[in-house]
C-alpha positions as CSV (number, residue, x, y, z in Angstrom):
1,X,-43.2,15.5,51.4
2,X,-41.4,12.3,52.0
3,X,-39.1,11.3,48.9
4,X,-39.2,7.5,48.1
5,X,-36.3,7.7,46.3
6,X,-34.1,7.4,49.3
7,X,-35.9,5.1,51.1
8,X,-35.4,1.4,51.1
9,X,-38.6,-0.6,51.7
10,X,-38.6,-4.1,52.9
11,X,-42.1,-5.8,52.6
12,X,-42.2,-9.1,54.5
13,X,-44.8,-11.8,55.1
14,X,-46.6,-11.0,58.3
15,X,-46.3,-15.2,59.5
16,X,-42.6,-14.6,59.3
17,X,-42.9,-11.5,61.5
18,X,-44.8,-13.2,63.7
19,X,-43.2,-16.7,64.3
20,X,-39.8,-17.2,63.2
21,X,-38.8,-13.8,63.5
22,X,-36.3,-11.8,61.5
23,X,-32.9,-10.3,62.1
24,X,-31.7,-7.5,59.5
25,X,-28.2,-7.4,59.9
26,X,-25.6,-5.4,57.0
27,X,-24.6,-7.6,54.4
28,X,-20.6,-7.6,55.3
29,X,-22.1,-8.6,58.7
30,X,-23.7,-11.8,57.9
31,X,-20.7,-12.5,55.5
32,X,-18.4,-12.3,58.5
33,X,-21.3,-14.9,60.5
34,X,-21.1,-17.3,57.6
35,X,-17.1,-17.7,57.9
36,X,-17.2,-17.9,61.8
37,X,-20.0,-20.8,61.6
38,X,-18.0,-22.3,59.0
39,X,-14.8,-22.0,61.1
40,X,-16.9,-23.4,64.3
41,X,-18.1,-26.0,62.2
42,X,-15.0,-27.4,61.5
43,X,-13.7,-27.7,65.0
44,X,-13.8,-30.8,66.6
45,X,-15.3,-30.7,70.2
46,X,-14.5,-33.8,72.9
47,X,-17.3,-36.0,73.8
48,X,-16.3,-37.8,76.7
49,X,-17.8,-41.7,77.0
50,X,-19.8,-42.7,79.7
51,X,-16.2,-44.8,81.2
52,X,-14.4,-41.2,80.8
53,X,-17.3,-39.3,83.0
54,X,-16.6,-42.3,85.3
55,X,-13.2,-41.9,86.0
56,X,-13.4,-38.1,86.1
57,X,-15.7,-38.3,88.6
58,X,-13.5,-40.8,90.4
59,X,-10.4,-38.5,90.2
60,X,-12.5,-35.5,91.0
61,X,-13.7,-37.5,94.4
62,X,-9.8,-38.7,95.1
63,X,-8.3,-35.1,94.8
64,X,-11.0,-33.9,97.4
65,X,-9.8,-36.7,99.8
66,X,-6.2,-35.6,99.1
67,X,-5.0,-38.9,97.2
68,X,-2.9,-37.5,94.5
69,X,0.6,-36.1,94.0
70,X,2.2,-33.2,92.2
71,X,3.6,-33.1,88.9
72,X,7.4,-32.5,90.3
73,X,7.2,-35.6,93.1
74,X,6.0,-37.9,89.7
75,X,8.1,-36.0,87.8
76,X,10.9,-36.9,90.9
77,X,9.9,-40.4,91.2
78,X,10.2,-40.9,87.5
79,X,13.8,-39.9,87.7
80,X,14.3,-41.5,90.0
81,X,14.8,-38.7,92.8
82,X,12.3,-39.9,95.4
83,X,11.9,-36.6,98.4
């Protein structure tokens, strides 16, 4: 005979079973969730403008047609050094 003792029993609403659906995880598990999204949370992401997708695109189209320079000739030119 099964002892109920040692089982745990978990009785949930059979609309949350069937729409929203529910993840069990271990308790030190969804602690360590909580301080990631809070972590995540406070980390601010770049949203580029519409005029920064502009010239993005416009430096992406230059650097396929070959009109840009490396870092060392403007790095050069800066200092005067021109190669």
């Amino acid at each position: 005979m099964l002892s109920l003792k040692k089982m745990t029993m978990v009785i949930m609403p059979k609309e949350l079973s069937e729409t929203k659906g529910l993840v069990a995880v271990p308790k030190n598990t969804y602690k360590e969730f909580l301080a990631w999204q809070k972590k995540t949370k406070s980390v601010k992401t770049f949203k580029p403008t519409l005029s920064d997708i502009k010239s993005l695109d416009r430096a992406r189209k230059n650097f396929v047609k070959g009109n840009y320079i490396t870092l060392q000739k403007f790095k050069d030119e800066l200092a005067g050094n021109s190669r």
